[in-house]
N, C-alpha and C positions, 0 to 999 in steps of 0.2 A: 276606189280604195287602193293606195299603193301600200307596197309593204313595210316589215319595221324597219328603224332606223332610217327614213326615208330614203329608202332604195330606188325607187320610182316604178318599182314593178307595178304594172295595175291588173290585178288580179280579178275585181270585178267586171262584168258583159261591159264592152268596148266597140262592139262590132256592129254596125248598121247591117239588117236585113240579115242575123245569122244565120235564119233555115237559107235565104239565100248562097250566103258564105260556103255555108256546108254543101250545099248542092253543087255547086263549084267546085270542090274540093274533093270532091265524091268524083266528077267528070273527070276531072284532071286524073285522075289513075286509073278511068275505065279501058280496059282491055291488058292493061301492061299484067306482065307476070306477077309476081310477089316480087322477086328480088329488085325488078323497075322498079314496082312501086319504092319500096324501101330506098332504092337508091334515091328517086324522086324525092322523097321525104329528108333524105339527108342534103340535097343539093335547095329545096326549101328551106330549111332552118341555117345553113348560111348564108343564102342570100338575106333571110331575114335578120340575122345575129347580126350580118353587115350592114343592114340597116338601122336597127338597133344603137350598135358600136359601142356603147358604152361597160364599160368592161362590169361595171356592179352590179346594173340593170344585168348584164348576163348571169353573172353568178348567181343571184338573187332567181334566176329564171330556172338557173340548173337546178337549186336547192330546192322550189316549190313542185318542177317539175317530179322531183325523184321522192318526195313525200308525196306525193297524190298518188305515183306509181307503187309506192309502199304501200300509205294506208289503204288501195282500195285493190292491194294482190295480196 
């Protein structure tokens, strides 16, 4: 499912092997302090933005992402 206006976001499961993913994803920050992790996490989402690239697909990404952190805080 991508978003409206065909944004190309695809919001629905995308991911092969996601308890995998997440188990991954879990390792990658074991041991770092918080503020690593954090930093890691922002040094991840531009590398992936930069893969990404597409400027709409991002915006589209910023706007679902800050409603899900709405609706579910």
């Amino acid at each position: 499912m991508t978003g409206p206006a065909g944004n190309g976001l695809r919001l629905s499961p995308n991911i092969a092997d996601p308890d995998g993913f997440y188990a991954e994803l879990i390792a990658l920050h074991e041991g770092l302090t918080r503020e690593d992790s954090e930093a890691l996490n922002a040094r991840l989402v531009l590398v992936l933005a930069n893969h990404v690239g597409d400027r709409d697909v991002l915006h589209a990404a910023f706007a679902a992402a800050r409603t899900r952190e709405t609706a579910g805080g």
